[in-house]
C-alpha positions in Angstrom: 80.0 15.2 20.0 82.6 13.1 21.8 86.2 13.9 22.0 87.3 15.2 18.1 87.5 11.8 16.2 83.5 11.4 17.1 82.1 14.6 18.5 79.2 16.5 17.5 79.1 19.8 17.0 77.2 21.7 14.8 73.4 22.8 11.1 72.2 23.4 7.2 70.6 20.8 5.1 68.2 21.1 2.2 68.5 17.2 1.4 67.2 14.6 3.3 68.8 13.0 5.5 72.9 12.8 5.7 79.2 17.3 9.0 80.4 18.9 5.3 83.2 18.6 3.5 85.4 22.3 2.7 83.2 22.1 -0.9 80.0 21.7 0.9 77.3 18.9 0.8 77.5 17.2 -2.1 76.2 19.8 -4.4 74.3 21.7 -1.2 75.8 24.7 0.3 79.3 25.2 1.7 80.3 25.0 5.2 79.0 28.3 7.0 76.3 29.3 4.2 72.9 29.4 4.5 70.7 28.7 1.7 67.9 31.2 0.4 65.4 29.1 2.0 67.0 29.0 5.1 67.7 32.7 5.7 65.2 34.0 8.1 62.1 36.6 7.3 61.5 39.4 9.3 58.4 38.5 11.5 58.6 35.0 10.3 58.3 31.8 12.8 62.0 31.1 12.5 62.9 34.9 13.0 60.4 34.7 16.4 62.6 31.3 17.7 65.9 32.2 16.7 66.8 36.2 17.0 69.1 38.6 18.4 67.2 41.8 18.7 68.3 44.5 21.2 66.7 44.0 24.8 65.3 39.7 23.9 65.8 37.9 26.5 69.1 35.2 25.2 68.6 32.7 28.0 65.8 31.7 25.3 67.9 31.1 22.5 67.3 27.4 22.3 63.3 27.7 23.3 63.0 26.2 20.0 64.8 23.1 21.0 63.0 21.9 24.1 60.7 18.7 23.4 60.8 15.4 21.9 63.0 14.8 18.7 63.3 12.3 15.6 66.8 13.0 14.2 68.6 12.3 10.8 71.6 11.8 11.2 74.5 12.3 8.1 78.7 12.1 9.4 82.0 11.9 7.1 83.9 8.4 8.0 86.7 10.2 8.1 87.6 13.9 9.2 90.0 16.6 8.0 91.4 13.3 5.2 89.9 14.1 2.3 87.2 12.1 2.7 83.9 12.4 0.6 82.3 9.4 2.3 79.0 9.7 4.4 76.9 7.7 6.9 73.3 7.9 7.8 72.1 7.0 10.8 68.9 7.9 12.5 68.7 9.0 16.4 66.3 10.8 19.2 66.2 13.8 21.3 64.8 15.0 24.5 65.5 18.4 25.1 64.3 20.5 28.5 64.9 23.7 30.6 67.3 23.3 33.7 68.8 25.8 35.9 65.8 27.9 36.6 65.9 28.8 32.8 69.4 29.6 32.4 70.3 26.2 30.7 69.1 23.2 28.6 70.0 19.8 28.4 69.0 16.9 25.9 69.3 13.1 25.9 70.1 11.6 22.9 70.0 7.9 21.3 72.3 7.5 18.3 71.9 4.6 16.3 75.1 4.5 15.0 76.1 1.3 12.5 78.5 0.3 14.5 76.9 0.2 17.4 74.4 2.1 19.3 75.1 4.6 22.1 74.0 7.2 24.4 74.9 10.9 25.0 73.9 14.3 26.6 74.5 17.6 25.9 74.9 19.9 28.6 74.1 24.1 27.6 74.4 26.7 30.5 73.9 30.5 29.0 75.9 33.4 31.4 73.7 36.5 31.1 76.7 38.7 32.0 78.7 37.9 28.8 75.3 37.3 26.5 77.1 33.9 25.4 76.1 29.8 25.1 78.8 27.5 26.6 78.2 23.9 25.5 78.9 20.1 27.0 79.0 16.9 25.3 79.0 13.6 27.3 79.6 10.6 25.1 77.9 7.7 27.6 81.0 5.4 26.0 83.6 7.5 27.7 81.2 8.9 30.9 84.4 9.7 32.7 84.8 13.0 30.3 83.5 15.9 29.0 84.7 17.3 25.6 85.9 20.4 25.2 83.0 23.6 25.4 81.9 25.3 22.5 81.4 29.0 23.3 79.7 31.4 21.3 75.6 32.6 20.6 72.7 33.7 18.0 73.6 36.5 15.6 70.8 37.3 12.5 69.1 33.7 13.3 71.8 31.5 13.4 73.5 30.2 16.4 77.6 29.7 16.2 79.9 28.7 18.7 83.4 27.6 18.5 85.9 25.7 20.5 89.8 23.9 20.3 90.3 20.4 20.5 92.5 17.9 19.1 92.7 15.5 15.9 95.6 12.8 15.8 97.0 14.6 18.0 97.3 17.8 16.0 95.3 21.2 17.4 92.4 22.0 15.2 89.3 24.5 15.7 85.8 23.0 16.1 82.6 24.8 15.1 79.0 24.0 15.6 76.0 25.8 13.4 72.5 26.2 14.4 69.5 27.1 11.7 65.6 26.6 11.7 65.3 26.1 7.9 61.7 25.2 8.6 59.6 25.6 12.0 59.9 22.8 14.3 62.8 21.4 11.6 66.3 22.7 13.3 69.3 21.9 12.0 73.1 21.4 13.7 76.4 21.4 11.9 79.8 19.8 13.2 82.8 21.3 11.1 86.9 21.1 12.0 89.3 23.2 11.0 93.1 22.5 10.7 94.6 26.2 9.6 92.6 27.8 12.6 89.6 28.9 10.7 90.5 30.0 7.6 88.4 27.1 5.8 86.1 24.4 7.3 85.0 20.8 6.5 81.8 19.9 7.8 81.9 16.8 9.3 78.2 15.9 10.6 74.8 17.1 10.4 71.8 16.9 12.7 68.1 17.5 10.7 65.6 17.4 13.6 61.9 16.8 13.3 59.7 17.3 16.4 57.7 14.3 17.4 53.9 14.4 17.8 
């Protein structure tokens, strides 16, 4: 997450370890879909962390998120190009509570082969409207803040969407949030260039809570 040619935004994996392209991951599931494994049980773990049911309290949305995180890291070298090219990269995460409850913030160490770097992301939840809006500080560029991603959890995923700029043409920005597996969440990045009518995901987050 940075400004569009290296932000972060966005999660499904059943691989290990590597945003997707408009045909999906290499072989895995399309940008937007959820595999069978990842679609959520009733009364399951994942269903508890990561519903919408009438009268929850959605401040706690990301409860599931707050602690200590390795991260896998997989991104496309180029976005919105045609690109089937990937990266992996490892990372960590801190994630905790702030504004009495109503927000969450995580640090994050990205180990990027180019160089190494630092970011945060900043989430503040409006009870009013029921909806997420979401930060990213790149610590490279600590003079701004990208664009916020605006949107919520809906049937155990969390979506939220945003407009930002790619060489210097408008484009649509999408994050994804799933818990295939408890205490494994997963974030997905994915542009769009004909205002949503199809996506390329362009990097994906696969979490793993540290002991």
């Amino acid at each position: 997450m940075s400004n569009a040619s290296d932000r972060t935004r966005a999660i499904s994996l059943n691989g290990r370890v590597d945003r997707t392209s408009a045909s999906g991951y290499e072989q895995i599931n399309r940008p937007g879909e959820l595999s069978a494994n990842s679609r959520l049980k009733p009364g399951s773990r994942q269903e508890h962390f990561m519903s919408t049911q009438p009268g929850r309290n959605g401040a706690a949305d990301f409860d599931f998120f707050i602690g200590d995180w390795d991260v896998a890291h997989r991104r496309l070298k180029e976005r919105l190009a045609g690109c089937n090219d990937w990266v992996g990269f490892v990372g960590t995460t801190v994630t905790q509570k702030i504004l009495g409850g109503l927000g969450n913030m995580d640090d994050n160490f990205l180990d990027l082969p180019g160089g190494a770097y630092r970011a945060i992301t900043l989430r503040s939840y409006d009870p009013k409207s029921g909806q997420w809006s979401i930060w990213w500080l790149d610590g490279r560029y600590p003079g701004t803040l990208d664009t916020p991603m605006v949107g919520g959890f809906e049937n155990g995923v969390g979506t939220f969407y945003g407009n930002d700029t790619l060489g210097g043409r408008p484009i649509r920005v999408r994050f994804l949030w799933t818990l295939p597996q408890p205490d494994m969440p997963r974030w997905e990045q994915a542009f769009s260039a004909d205002a949503g009518a199809s996506w390329e995901t362009n990097w994906v987050m696969e979490f793993t809570r540290r002991p």
